[in-house]
Backbone bond lengths (Angstrom), bond angles and torsions (degrees), N, CA, C in turn:
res aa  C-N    CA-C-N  psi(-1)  N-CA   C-N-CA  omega(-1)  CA-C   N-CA-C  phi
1 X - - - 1.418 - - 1.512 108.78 -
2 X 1.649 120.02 130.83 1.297 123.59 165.34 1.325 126.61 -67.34
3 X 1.342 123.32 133.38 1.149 98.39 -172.28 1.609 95.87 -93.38
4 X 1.707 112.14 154.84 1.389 101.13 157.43 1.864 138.58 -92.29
5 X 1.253 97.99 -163.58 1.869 92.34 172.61 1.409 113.75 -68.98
6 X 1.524 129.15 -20.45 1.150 104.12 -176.07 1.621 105.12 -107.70
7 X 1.379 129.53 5.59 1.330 121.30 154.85 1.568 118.96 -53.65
8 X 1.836 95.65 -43.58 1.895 104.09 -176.77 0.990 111.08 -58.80
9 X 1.655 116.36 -41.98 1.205 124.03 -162.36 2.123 126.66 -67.06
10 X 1.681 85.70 -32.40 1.508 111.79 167.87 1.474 104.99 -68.20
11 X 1.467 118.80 -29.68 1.858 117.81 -160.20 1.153 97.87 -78.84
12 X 1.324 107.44 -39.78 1.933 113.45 -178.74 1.666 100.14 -76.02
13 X 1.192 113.49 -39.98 2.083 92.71 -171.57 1.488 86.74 -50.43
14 X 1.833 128.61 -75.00 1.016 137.51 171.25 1.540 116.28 20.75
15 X 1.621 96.89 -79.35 1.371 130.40 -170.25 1.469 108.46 -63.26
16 X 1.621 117.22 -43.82 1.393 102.01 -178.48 1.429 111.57 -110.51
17 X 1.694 117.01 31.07 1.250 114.73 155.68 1.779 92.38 -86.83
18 X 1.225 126.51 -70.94 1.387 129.52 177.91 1.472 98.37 -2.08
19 X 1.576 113.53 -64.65 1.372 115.37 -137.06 1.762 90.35 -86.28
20 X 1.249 127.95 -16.77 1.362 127.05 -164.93 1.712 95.51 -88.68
21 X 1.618 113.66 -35.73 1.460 106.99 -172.68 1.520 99.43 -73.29
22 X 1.249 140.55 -42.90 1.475 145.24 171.87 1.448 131.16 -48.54
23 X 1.649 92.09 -39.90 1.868 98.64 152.14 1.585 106.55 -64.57
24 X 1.155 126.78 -49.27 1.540 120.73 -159.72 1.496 107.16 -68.99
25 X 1.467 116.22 -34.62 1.952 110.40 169.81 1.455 96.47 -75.44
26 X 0.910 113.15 -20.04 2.091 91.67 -163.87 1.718 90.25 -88.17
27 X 1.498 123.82 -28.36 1.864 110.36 158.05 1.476 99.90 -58.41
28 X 1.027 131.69 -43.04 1.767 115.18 -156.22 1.516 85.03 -91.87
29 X 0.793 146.30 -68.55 1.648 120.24 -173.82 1.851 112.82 -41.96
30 X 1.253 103.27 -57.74 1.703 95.49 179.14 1.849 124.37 -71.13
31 X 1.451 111.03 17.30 1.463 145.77 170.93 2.004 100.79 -104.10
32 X 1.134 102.32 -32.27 1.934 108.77 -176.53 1.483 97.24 -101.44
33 X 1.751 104.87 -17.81 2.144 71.49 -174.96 1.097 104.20 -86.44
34 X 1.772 144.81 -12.56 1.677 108.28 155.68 1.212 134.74 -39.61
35 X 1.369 117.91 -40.47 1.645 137.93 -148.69 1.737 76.34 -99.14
36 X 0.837 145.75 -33.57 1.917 125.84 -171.09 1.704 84.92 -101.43
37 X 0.681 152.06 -15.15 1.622 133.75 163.47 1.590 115.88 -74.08
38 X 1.491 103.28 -40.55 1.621 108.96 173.08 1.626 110.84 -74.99
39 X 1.103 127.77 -16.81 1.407 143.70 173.40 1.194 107.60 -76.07
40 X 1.485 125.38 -69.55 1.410 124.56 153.57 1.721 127.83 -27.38
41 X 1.469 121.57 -49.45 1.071 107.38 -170.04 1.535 101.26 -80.77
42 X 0.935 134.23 -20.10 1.582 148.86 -178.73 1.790 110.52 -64.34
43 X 1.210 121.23 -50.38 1.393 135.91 137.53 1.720 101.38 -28.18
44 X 1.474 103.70 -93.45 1.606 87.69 -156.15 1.577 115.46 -75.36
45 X 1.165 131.68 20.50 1.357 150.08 153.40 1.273 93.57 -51.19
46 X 1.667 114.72 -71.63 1.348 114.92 -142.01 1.294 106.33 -88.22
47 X 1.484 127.83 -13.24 1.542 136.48 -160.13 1.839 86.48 -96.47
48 X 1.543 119.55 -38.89 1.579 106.92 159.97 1.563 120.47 -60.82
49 X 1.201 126.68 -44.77 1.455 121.31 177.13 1.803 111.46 -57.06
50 X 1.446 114.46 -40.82 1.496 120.96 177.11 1.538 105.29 -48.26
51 X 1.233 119.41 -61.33 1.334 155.96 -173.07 1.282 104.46 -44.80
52 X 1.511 135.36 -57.69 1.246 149.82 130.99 1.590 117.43 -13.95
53 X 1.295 101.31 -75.17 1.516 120.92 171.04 1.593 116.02 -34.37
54 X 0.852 99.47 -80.17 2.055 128.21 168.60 1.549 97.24 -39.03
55 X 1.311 124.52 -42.05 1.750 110.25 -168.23 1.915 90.28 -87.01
56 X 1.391 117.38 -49.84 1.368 106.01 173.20 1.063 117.74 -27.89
57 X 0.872 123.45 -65.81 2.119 140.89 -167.71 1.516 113.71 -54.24
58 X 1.603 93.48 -31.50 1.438 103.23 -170.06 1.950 106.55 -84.33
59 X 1.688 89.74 -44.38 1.555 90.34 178.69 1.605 117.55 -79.58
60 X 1.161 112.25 8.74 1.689 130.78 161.96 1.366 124.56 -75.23
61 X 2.026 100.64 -56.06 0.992 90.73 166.85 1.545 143.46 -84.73
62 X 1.530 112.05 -4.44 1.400 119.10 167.31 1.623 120.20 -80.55
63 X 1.345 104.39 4.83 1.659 105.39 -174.85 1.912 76.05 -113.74
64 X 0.784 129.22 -8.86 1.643 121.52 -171.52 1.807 91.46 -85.80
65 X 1.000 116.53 -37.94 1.702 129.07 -158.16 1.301 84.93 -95.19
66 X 1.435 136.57 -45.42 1.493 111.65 -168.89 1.810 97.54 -76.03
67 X 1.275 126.13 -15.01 1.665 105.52 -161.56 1.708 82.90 -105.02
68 X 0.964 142.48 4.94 1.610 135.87 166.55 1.733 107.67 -89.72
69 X 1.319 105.50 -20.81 1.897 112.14 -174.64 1.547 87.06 -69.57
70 X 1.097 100.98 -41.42 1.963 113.36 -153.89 1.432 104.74 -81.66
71 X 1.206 121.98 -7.20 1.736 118.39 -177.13 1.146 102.39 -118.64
72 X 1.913 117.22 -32.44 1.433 85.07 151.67 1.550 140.17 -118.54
73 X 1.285 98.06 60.81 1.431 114.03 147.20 1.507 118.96 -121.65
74 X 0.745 85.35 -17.42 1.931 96.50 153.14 1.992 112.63 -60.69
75 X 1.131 73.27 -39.62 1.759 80.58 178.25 1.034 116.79 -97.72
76 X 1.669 135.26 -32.05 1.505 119.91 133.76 1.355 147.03 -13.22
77 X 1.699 94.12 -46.28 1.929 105.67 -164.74 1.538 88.04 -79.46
78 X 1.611 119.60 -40.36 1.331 125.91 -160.75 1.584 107.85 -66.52
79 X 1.375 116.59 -66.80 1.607 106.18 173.30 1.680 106.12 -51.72
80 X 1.132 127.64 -38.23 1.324 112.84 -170.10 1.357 116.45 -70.10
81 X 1.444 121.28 -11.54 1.739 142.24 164.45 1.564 104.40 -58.57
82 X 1.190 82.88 -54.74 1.872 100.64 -156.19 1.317 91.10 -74.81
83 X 1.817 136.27 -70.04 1.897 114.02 169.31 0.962 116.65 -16.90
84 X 1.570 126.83 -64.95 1.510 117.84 -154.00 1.649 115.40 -82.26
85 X 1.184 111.83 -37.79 1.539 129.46 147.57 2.115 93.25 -27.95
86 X 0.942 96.06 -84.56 1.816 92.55 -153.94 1.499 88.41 -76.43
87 X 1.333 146.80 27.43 1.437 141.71 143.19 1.683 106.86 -82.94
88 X 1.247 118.01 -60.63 1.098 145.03 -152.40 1.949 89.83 -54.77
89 X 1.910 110.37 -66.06 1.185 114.72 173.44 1.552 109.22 -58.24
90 X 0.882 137.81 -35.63 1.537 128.64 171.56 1.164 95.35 -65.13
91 X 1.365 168.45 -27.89 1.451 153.84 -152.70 1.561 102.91 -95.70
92 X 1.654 100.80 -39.65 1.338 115.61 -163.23 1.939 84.79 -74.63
93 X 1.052 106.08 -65.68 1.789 100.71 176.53 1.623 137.30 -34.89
94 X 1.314 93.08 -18.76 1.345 116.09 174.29 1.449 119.89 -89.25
95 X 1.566 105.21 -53.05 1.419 111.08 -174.95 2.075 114.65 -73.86
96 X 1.218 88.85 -20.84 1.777 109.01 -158.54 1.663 85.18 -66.55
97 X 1.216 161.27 -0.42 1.321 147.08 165.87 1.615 98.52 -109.19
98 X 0.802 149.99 8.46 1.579 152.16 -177.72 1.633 102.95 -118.52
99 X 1.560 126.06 -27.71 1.143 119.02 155.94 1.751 130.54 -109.16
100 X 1.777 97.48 10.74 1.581 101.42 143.86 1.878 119.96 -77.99
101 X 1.265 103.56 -25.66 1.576 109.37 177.42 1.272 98.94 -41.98
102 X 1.321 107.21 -71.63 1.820 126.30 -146.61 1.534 92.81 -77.12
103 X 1.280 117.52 -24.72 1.745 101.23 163.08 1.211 126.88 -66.92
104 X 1.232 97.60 -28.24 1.623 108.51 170.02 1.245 128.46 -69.74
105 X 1.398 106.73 -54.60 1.318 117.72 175.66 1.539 110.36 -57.55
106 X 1.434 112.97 -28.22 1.859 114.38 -172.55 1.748 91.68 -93.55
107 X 1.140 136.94 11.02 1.589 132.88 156.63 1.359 114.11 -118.84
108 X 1.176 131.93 -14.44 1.487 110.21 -168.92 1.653 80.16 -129.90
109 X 1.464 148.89 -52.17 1.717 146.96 -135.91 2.156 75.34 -60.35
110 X 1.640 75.17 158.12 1.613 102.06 151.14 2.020 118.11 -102.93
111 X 1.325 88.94 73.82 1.604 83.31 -178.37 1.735 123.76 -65.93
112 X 0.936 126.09 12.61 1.663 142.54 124.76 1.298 131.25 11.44
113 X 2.171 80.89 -77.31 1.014 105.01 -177.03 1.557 129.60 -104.31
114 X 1.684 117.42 100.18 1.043 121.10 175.13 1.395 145.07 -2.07
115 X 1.560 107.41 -48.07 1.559 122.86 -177.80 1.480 104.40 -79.73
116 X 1.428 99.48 -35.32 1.764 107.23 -157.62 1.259 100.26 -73.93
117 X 1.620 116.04 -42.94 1.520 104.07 173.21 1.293 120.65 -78.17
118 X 1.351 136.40 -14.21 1.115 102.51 167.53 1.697 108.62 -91.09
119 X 0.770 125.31 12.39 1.939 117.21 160.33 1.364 107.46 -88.57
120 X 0.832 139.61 -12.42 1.758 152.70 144.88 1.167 93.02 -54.23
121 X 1.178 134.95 -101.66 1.743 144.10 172.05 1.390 116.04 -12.92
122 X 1.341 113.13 -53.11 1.899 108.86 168.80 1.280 113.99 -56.17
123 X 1.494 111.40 -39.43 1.367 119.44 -151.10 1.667 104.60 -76.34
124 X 1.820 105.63 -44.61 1.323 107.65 176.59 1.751 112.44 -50.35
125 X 1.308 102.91 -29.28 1.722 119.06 -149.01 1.668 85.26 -64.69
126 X 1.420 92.59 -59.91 1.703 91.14 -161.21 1.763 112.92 -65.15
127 X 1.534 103.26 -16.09 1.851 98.32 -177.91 1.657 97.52 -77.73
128 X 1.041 97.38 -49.02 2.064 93.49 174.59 1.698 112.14 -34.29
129 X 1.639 101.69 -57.64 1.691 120.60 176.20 1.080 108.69 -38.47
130 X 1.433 127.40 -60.59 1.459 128.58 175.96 1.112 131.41 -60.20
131 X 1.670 111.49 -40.86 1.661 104.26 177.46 1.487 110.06 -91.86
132 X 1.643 113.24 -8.64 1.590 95.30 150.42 1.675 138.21 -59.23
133 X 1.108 87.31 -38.74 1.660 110.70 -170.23 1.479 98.04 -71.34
134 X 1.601 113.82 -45.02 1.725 108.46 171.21 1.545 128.50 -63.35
135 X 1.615 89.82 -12.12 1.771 89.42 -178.75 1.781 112.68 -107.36
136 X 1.677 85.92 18.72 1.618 89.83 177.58 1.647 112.73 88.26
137 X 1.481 114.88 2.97 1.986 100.30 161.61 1.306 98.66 -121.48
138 X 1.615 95.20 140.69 1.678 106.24 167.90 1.888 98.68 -100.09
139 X 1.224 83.35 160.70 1.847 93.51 -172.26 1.680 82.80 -107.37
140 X 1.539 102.90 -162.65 1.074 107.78 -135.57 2.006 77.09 -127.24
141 X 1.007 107.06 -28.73 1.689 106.32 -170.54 1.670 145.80 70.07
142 X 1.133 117.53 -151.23 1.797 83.99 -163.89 1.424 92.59 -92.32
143 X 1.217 150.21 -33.24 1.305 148.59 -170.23 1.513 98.45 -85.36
144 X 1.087 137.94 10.87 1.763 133.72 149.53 1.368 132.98 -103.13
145 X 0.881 124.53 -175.85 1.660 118.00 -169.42 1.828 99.23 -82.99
146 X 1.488 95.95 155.65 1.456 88.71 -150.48 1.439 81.60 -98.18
147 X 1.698 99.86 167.56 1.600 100.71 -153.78 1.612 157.05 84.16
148 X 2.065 94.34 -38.84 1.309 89.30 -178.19 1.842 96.02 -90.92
149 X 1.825 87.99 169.40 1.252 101.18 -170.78 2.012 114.02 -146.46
150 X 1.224 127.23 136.87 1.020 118.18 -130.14 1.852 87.24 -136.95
151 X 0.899 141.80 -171.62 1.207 145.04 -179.94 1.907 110.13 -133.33
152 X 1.315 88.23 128.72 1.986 109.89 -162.01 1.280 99.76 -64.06
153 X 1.849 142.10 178.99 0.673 129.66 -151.90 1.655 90.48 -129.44
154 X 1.481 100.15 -6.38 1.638 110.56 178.97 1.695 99.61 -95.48
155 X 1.455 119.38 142.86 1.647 111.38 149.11 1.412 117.15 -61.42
156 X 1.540 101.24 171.03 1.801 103.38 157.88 1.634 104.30 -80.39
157 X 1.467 117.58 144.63 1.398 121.46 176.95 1.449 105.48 -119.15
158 X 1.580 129.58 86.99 1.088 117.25 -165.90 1.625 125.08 -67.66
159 X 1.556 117.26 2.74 1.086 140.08 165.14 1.787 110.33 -59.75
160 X 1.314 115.61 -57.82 1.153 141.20 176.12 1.567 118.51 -60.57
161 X 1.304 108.72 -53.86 1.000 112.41 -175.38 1.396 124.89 -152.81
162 X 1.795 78.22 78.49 1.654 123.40 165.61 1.796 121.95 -51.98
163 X 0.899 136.51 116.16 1.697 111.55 179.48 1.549 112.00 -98.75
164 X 1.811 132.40 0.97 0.996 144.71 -173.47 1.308 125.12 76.91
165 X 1.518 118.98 47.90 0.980 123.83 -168.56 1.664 90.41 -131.25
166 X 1.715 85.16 135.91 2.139 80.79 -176.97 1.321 119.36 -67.74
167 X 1.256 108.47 168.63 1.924 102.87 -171.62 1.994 101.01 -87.00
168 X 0.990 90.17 110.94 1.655 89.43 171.75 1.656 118.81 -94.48
């Protein structure tokens, strides 16, 4: 089929309506690219202020973590003060009637007499024995090397074994 002049003639109105509606978006887009450039910079404005934001938080929270490392080991050294502190007075509570003995025995014993001191001497031996053994060390005894000393298999229970002396 031929085409005629007024088919061409329709292909071209066609053609330069196409081309007239395509100028008119490519004005309304180049009418929008101010407003998407000012949109844009408004975006990365704010994704810099976030950015800002986000490193604050971050350098907050690592100065938050370094002063929490530091308090608690602050609070480490402190209970570990305060254990040995309330060990130390439990030791002293323990031992403090084993060296009223020997005060005694060095003011009132007749050390003179041979036998008497050493039954004084056993006697101290075994109160030492006990409030070692209550504070958690076993010694080593007369058939071991003298001196060494080894750790009991019981704790001290200061509940248990109170000697009646107030807690100072």
């Amino acid at each position: 089929m031929t085409r005629t002049r007024f088919d061409r003639s329709e292909e071209r109105a066609a053609q330069v309506a196409s081309i007239a509606e395509i100028q008119k978006s490519l004005a309304d887009v180049g009418k929008s690219v101010p407003q998407l450039h000012h949109a844009l910079e408004e975006v990365v404005e704010d994704n810099m202020a976030l950015s800002r934001a986000v490193k604050g938080v971050s350098d907050s929270q690592e100065s938050l973590r370094t002063d929490v490392c530091r308090e608690i080991d602050r609070l480490r050294t402190d209970v570990a003060g305060e254990l040995l502190s309330q060990a130390l007075k439990q030791y002293c509570r323990e031992l403090s009637p084993a060296l009223n003995a020997v005060e005694r025995m060095l003011a009132d014993a007749d050390l003179a007499d041979a036998a008497m001191t050493r039954q004084h001497l056993e006697s101290l031996a075994m109160t030492l024995q006990s409030a070692l053994l209550r504070m958690g060390i076993e010694t080593a005894g007369r058939r071991g090397r003298a001196g060494s000393v080894r750790l009991a298999r019981a704790r001290l229970r200061p509940d248990l074994h109170r000697t009646g002396f107030a807690d100072t």
